[in-house]
Every structure is written in structure tokens, then in C-alpha cells.
VEXDREN-2710 file (C-alpha; in Angstrom, 1 decimal):
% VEXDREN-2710
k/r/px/py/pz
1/UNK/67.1/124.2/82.4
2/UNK/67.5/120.1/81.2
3/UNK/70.1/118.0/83.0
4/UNK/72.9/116.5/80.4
5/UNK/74.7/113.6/81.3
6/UNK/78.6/113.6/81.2
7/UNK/79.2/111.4/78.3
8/UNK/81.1/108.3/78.8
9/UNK/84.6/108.4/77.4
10/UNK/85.3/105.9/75.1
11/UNK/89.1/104.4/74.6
12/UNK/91.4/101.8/72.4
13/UNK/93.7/100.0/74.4
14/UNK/97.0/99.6/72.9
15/UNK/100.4/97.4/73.8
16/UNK/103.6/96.0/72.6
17/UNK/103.5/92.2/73.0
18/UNK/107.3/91.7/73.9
19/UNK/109.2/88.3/75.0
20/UNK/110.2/90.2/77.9
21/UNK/106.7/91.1/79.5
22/UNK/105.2/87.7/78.9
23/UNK/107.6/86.5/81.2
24/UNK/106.8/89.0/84.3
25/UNK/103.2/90.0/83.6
26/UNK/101.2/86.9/81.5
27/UNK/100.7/87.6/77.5
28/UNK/99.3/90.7/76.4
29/UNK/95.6/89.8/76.6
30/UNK/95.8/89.4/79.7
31/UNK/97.9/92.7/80.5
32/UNK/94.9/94.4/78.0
33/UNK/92.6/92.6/80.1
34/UNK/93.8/94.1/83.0
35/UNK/93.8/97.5/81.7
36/UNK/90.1/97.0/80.3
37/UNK/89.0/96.6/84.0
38/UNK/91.2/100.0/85.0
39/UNK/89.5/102.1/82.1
40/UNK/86.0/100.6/83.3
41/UNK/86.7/101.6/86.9
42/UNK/88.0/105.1/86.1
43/UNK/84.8/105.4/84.2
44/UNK/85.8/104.9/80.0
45/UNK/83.9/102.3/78.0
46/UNK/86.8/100.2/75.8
47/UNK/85.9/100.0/72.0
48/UNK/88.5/98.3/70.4
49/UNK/92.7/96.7/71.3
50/UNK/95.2/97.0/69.6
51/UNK/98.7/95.3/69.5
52/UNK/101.9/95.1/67.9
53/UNK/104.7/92.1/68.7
54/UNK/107.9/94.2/68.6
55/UNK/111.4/93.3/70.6
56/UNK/111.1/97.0/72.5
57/UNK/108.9/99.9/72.5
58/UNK/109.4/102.7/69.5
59/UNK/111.6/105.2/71.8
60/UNK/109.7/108.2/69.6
61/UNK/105.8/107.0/69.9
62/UNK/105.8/104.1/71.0
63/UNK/104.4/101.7/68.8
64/UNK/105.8/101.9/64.7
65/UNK/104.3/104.3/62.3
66/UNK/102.3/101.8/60.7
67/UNK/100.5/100.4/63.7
68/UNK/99.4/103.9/64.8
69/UNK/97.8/104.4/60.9
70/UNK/96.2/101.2/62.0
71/UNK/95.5/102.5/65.5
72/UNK/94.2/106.1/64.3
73/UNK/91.4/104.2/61.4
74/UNK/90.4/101.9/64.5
75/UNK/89.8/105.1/66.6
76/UNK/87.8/106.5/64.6
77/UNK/86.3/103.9/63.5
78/UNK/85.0/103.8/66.5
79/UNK/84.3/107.1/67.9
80/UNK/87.0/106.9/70.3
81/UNK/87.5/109.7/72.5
82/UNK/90.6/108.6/73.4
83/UNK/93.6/105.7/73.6
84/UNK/95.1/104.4/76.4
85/UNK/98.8/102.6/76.6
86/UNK/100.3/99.6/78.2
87/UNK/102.8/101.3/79.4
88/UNK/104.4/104.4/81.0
89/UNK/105.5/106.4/78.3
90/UNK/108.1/109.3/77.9
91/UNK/107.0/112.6/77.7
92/UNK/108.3/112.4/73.8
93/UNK/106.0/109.3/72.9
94/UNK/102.8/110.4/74.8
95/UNK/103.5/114.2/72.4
96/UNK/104.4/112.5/69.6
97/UNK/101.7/109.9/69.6
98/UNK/99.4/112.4/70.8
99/UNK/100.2/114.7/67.8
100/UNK/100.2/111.9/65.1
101/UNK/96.8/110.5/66.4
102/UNK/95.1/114.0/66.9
103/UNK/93.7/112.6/70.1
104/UNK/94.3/112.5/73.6
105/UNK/96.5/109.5/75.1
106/UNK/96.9/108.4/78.4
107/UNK/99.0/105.4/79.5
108/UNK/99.0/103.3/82.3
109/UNK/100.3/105.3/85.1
110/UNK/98.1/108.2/84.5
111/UNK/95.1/106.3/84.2
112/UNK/96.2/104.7/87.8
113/UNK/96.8/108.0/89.2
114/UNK/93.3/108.9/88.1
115/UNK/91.6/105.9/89.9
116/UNK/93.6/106.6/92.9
117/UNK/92.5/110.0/92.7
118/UNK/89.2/109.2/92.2
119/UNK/88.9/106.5/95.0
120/UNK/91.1/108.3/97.6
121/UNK/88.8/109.5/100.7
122/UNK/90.7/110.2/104.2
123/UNK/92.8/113.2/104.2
124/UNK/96.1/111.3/103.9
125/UNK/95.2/108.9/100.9
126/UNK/94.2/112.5/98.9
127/UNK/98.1/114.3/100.0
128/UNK/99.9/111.1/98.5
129/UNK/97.7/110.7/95.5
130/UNK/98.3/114.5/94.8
131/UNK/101.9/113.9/95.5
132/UNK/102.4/111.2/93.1
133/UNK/100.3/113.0/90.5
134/UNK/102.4/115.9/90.7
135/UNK/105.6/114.5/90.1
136/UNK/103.9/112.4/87.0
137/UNK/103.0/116.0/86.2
138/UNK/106.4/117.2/86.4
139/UNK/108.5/114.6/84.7
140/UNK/106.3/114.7/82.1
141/UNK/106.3/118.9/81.8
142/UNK/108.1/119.6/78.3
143/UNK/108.5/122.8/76.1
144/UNK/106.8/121.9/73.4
145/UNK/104.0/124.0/71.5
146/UNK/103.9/127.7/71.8
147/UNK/101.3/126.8/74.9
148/UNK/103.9/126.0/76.8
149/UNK/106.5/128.6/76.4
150/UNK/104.6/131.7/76.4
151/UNK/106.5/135.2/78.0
152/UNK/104.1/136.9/80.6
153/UNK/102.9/140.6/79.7
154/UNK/102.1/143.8/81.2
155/UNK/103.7/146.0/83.5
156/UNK/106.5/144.0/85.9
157/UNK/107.1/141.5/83.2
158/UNK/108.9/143.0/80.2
159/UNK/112.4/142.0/79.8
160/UNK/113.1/137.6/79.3
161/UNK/110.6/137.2/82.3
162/UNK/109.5/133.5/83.2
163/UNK/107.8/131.0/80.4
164/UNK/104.6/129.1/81.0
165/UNK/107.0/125.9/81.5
166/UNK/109.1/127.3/84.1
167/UNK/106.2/128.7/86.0
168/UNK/104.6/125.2/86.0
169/UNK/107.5/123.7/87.3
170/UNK/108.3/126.4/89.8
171/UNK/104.6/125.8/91.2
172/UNK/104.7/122.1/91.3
173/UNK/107.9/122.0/92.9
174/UNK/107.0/124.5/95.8
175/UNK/103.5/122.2/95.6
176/UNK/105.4/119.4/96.8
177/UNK/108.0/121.0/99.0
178/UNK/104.4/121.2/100.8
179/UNK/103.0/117.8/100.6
180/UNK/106.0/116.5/101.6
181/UNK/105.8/118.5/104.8
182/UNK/102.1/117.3/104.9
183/UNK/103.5/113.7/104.4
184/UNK/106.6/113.9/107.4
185/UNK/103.7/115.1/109.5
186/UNK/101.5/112.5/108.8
187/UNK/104.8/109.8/109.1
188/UNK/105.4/111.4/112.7
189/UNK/102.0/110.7/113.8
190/UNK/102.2/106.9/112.1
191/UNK/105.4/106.4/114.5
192/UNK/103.4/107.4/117.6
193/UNK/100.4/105.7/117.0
194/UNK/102.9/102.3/116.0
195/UNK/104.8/103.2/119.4
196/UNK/101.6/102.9/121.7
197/UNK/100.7/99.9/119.6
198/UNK/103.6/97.9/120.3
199/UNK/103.5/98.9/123.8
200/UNK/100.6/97.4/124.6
201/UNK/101.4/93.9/123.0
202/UNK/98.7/93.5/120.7
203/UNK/100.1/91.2/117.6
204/UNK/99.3/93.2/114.3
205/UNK/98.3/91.0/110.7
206/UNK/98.2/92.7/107.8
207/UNK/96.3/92.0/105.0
208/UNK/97.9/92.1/101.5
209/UNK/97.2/90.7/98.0
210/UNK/96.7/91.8/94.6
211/UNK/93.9/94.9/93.9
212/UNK/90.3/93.1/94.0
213/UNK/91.6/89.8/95.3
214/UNK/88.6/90.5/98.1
215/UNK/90.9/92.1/101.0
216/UNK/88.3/94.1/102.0
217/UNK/85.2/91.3/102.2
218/UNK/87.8/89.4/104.0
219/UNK/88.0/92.2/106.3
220/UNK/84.2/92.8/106.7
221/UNK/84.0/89.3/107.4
222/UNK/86.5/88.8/110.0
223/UNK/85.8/91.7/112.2
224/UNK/82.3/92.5/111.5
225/UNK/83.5/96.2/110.3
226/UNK/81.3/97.6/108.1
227/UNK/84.4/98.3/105.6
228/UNK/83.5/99.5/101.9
229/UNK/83.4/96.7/99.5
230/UNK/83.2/96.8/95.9
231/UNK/84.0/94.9/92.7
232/UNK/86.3/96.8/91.0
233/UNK/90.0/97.7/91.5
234/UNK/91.6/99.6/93.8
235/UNK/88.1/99.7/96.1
236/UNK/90.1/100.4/99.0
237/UNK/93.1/102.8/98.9
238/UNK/92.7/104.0/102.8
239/UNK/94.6/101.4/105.6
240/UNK/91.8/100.8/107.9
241/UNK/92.3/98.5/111.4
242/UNK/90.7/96.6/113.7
243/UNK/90.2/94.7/116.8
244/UNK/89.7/91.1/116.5
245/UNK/89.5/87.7/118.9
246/UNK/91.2/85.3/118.4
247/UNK/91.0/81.7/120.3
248/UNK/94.3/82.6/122.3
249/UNK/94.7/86.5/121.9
250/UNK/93.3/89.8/120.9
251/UNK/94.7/91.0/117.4
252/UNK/95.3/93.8/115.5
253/UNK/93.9/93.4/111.8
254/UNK/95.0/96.1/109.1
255/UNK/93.7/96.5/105.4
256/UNK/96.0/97.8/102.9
257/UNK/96.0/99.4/99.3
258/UNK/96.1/96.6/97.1
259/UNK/99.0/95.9/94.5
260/UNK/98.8/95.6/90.4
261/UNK/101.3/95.1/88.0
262/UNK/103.5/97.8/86.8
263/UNK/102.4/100.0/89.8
264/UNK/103.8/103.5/88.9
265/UNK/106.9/103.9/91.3
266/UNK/106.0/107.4/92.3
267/UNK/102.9/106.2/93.7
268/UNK/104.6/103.7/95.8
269/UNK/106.9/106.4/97.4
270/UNK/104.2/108.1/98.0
271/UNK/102.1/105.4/100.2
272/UNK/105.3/104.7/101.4
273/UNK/103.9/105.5/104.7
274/UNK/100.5/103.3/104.3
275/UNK/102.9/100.5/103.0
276/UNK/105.2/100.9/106.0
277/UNK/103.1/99.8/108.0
278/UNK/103.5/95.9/106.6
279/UNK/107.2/96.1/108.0
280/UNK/105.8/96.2/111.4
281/UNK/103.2/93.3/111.3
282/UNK/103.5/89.8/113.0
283/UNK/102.0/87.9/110.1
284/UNK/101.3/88.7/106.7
285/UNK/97.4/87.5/105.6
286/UNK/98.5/87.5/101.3
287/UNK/94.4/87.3/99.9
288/UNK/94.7/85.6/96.3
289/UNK/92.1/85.9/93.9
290/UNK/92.0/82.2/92.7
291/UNK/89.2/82.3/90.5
292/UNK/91.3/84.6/88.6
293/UNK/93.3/82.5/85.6
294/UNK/96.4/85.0/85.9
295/UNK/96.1/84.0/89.8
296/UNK/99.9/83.1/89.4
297/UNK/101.2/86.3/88.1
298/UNK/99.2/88.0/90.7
299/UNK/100.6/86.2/93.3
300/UNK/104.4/86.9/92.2
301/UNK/103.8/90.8/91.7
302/UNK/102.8/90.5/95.5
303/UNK/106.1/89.3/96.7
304/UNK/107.8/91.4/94.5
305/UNK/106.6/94.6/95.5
306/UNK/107.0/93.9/99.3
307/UNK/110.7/92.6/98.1
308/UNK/110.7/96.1/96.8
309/UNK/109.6/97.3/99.8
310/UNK/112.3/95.5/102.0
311/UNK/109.4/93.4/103.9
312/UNK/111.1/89.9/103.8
313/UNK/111.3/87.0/106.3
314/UNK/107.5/87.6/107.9
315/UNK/105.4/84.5/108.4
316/UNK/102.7/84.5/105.9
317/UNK/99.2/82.7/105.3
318/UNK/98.3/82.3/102.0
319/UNK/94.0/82.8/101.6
320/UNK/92.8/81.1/98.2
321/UNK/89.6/83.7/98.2
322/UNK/86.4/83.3/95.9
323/UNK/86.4/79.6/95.5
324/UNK/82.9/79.6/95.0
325/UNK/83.6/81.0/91.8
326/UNK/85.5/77.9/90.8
327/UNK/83.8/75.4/88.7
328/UNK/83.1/71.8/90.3
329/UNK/86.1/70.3/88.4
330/UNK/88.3/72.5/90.2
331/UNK/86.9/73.1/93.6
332/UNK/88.7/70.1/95.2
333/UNK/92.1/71.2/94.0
334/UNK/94.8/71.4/96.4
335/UNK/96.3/74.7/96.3
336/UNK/99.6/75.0/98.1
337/UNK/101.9/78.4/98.0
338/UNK/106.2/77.1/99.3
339/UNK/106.2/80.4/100.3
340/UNK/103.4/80.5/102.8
341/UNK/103.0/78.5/106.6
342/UNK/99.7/77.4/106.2
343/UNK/97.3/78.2/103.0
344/UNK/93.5/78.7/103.9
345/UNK/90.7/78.3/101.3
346/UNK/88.0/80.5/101.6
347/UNK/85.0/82.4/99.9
348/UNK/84.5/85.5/101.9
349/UNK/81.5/86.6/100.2
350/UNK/79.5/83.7/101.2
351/UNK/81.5/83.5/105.0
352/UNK/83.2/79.9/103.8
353/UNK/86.0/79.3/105.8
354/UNK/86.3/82.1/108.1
355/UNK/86.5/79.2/111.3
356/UNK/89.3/77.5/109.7
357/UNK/91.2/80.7/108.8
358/UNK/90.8/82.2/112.1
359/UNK/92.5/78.6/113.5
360/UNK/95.2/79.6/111.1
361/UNK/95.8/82.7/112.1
362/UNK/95.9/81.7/116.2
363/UNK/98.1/78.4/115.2
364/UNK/101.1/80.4/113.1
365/UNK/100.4/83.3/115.9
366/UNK/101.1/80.6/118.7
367/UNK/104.4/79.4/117.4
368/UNK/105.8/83.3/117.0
369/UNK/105.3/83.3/120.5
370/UNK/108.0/82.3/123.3
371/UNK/106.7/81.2/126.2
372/UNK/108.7/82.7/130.0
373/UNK/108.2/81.1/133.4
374/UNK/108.7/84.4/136.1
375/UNK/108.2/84.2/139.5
376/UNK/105.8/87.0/141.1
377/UNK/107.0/87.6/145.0
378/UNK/103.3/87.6/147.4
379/UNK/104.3/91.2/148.1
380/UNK/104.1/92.1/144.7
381/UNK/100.2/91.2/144.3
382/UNK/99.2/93.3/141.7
383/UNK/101.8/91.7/139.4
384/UNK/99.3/88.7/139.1
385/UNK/96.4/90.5/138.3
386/UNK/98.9/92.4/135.5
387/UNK/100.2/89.1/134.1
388/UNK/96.7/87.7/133.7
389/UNK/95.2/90.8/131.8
390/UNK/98.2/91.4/129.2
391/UNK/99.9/88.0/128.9
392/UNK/98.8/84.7/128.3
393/UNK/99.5/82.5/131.0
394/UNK/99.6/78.7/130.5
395/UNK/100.3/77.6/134.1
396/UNK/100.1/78.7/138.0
397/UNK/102.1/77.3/140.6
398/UNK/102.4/78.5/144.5
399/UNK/105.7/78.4/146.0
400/UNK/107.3/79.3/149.1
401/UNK/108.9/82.9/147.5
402/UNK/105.9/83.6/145.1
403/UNK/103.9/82.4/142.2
404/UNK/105.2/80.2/139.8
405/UNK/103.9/81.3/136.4
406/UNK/104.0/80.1/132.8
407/UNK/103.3/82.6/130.1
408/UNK/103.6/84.1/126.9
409/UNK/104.5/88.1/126.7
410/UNK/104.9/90.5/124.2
411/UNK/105.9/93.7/124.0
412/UNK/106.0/96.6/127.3
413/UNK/104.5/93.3/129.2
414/UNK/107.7/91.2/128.0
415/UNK/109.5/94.1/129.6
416/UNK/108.3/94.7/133.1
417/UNK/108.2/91.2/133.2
418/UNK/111.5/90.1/132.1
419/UNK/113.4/90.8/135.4
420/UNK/111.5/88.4/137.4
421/UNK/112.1/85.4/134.6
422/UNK/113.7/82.0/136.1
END
């Protein structure tokens, strides 16, 4: 027996360069640029691009009859295995251009879902990934071709019996009824685990940013955790936390699935749960990939999605990550984000600027604090030894009734403490 190989796939990448795009996502190389780096991750090798400038998207396939002449000599051309879209498209454009190419196409949110699919590891990134592929799978179920609407045979399925399509759909809906069990299950055990969290006090940061803006070196770096790492989008798709010191307190530092343009809306539902968890954090740490031209763009998809996600009104710190990557011309430029309360320049890889960040962090963490004066009666001794191992205390002074303290609390201490405030 010889060992063969799985051949590489190889694709065309193809897009509609429209007014209203340029505006959200940069031009179209840079959106094809994008997509390059998602067919290199999910494995394909990109042959050839091709665009067409059109006000909207053909609603039958997608781009106009000429361009996909134009698309189908490039293909082959090539020996393209396969073409790839902007775009999501409607079931009708990916059969139609499908049919008129002779190929197989994927667009944008499949080959997302196949990255996701690919990269997801703990048990709960694969239920969400498999949620969100299924209902991809099921929006984009149609009757067409006699593969699809074929009659069952045999004994206990004569008469109209059940097509091929309507047994697909039956199976991926009771599919999901599942999941979505799986999912309320895996919510419940979130809430608890968030519950405990916020009872013992500890502040919680969050790390977001755009996919391979360098969350996870960031991570690595910070705590010490040996966290994956690598150099390709969507590295990390499984929230991971940990303990860290800080010069004043003991945080809480969470990595989350990083966020692209055009993420497929199904997907997000589905991580709702991951994602959740940035409603609950004290400070938001938004990592930027600034040696990345589109930088910008990046940097507004972020805020958008966690508009999208109702997570407004938290302090954030901007991090300028991979500044080593800048050329000398550039290096001393003064990068500044309005929406941020402090912006941090660092390189992670090389461990540049993890002191001043770490500053940062305990500086925008101080001034969320409130600080209480309570008075702890002598008979109530073990209140002080409490006080001093979950709250920050600032000053001491004996008095005739008890001990005069200054402190910062948070959380179940802020509670059992708040009765003896003065």
C-alpha cells in the first residue's frame, strides 16, 4: 500500500466592488485580501481574483453573465477546483452559479463555518459550530435537481411518502431542537459559574479585537498560560480564562473568539453564549493589529459587532499590538483611539510593553472602584482579617467603638460589608 496525499484545493476568489461596501469594509482588494487569508487557513491554495464593479449583486448568480464566462475561462485556466464568493449568497445564486460554472462554489459564510469547524476543540465551541452550520444548511436546502426530490421505495413507503428535501429538513430541524437543548444547558452552567465569579469580587477583563490581531500572544504573555498561538485567523475560537496580578488586585483575564467582517449572523447567535460573556466584564482590553493597513476598518467592525451585541458603555483600553512590524518611519507615531481610556502600544511577540499595559489595566481598574470607610466593632474580630483578604484597604484607624477602615469592595464583600459603612 503507498500513502497519497489529499490534494490541495485550489480556488478563484470572486466579488462585486460596490460603493456601498467600500464604505463599511475598505475596497475590494482588501476584502479579497481578506478572503485569500480565510481560503489559506481552511486549507485551498488561491489561483486567480476576479471582480466586477456593479451597483448590487445579480439577484440570480450573482455576478452578470459575462463576468462568470470570464470567471469560468479563468478557472480553468487555472485548474481551479473551485470558486469562492465575497459574499453570502442565496440559495438561487450559489445553484445557479454553481450550474453555469460546472464547479463547486462556496461563499463567505460557508467557508467561515468550515474554519470554525475545523479550529473548534472543547465540546461547546463543536455544538455551536454545528449549530450554525446547520441552519446555513437549512436555509440554503432547495428542491432543485431530481437529487433532491426523490420518493422513498419499498414496502411502508408507497403512496406520496416523504421527498429527499423534506426528510433533510425534518432531520436538521429535530438536529437542532437538540443542540439547542445542548446549548440552554451549557448557558445554565455559564450563569453559575458567572454567579460564583461575581461573588467572590474578582474584576473580569476581556479581551476582544479583530481575528489575528494577536489576542492570544497577548494572553500567553500576560498570564504565562501556555494558550495556543498561531498565525492565521480564527486561531482561537474556545473562551479560555485566567488568573492574573495586578499591582492593586487579583484579575480575571478572558480570551474570546475574534471578530471579521461580514461575520455570518447565525454564527454569532450561536456563540451567543461565549460572546455573552463580554457583557459581564469590568474593562474591555480591544487588541488591534496595527501593522495591518486596513487596521481602521478592523477597528470599527469591533465596535460594531459588540454594538450588535448590546455591550455598550464599558471602559476600554485600546492595545496597538505588533509594532515591531512597523517600519522606523512609523514606529514613533502616536496612535490614539476617542473611544478608548488609555491606548497601550505593545508587541506581544517580543514581550514589548507588557509593564506599561499592566499599569493600564490597574490605573482604569482603580478609578472603576469606589472606595467605603466601615467601622468593624472589636467583638467582631474576624471581620478584619475578612476585610484584608477580599478588599483592598487603603487606611486603618483604632477608635473607641472599633476599627476605622478605608477600603475598596466589590462584589459579596461590598455586601457583608455595606451595613457597617459610615
Amino acid at each position: 500500500m503507498q500513502e497519497t496525499a489529499t490534494p490541495t484545493e485550489t480556488a478563484i476568489l470572486a466579488g462585486i466592488d460596490d460603493k456601498e461596501c467600500i464604505g463599511l469594509y475598505g475596497d475590494i482588494s482588501e476584502q479579497l485580501d481578506e478572503l485569500a487569508e480565510l481560503a489559506a487557513t481552511a486549507g485551498a491554495t488561491v489561483k486567480g481574483r476576479l471582480t466586477q464593479r456593479r451597483e448590487n449583486v445579480h439577484p440570480g448568480h450573482y455576478l452578470g453573465k459575462g463576468k462568470i464566462e470570464e470567471l469560468k475561462d479563468l478557472a480553468i485556466s487555472e485548474w481551479a477546483s473551485m470558486v469562492i464568493c465575497n459574499d453570502e449568497l442565496s440559495p438561487a445564486q450559489l445553484r445557479n452559479l454553481s450550474d453555469m460554472l460546472n464547479m463547486k462554489v462556496l461563499d463567505r459564510t460557508a467557508l467561515i463555518l468550515d474554519i470554525f469547524a475545523m479550529r473548534a476543540r472543547s465540546a461547546e465551541g463543536k455544538v455551536q459550530v454545528e449549530m450554525a452550520q446547520l441552519k446555513y444548511r437549512l436555509s440554503h436546502l432547495t428542491g432543485a435537481g431530481r437529487a433532491m426530490s426523490r420518493l422513498g421505495g419499498g414496502i411502508g413507503t408507497r403512496g406520496p411518502g416523504e421527498t429527499k428535501l423534506e426528510t433533510d429538513r425534518r432531520q436538521i430541524r429535530e438536529k437542532l431542537t437538540r443542540l439547542r437543548r445542548e446549548l440552554a444547558e451549557i448557558r445554565d452552567r455559564r450563569r453559575l459559574l458567572r454567579h460564583n465569579r461575581e461573588r467572590s469580587g474578582i474584576p473580569v477583563i476581556s479581551l476582544v479585537g479583530y481575528t489575528n490581531a494577536g489576542k492570544s500572544t497577548l494572553m500567553r504573555l500576560l498570564s504565562g498560560a501556555d494558550v495556543f498561538v498561531e498565525d492565521k485567523l480564527f486561531a482561537t475560537l474556545d473562551a479560555t480564562t485566567r488568573k492574573i496580578e495586578l499591582g492593586t488586585a487579583e484579575v480575571l483575564l478572558t480570551d474570546t473568539v475574534g471578530f471579521i467582517q461580514k461575520l455570518p449572523a447565525d454564527l454569532v447567535e450561536a456563540f451567543k453564549s461565549t460572546l455573552e460573556e463580554l457583557k459581564y466584564a469590568d474593562i474591555l482590553l480591544h487588541v488591534v493589529d496595527v501593522s495591518n493597513p486596513a487596521h481602521q476598518n478592523h477597528m470599527g467592525v469591533v465596535y460594531q459587532t459588540l454594538a450588535s451585541l448590546e455591550i455598550g458603555g464599558k471602559p476600554v483600553i485600546t492595545v496597538y499590538n505588533k509594532t515591531d512590524k512597523l517600519d522606523r518611519d512609523n514606529q514613533a507615531v502616536l496612535l490614539a483611539d476617542p473611544r478608548a481610556e488609555v491606548c497601550v502600544r505593545t508587541a506581544a511577540v517580543n514581550r514589548t510593553g507588557r509593564d506599561e499595559l499592566l499599569n493600564a489595566m490597574d490605573t482604569v481598574l482603580q478609578s472603576l472602584r469606589r472606595s467605603i470607610t466601615v467601622l468593624l466593632p472589636f467583638s467582631q474580630g474576624w471581620l478584619m482579617d475578612y476585610a484584608h483578604k477580599n478588599c483592598n484597604v487603603i487606611s486603618r484607624e483604632h477608635t473607641q467603638d472599633g476599627v476605622l477602615l478605608e477600603l475598596y469592595a466589590e462584589g459579596e464583600a461590598l455586601g457583608r460589608l455595606r451595613e457597617l459603612m459610615t
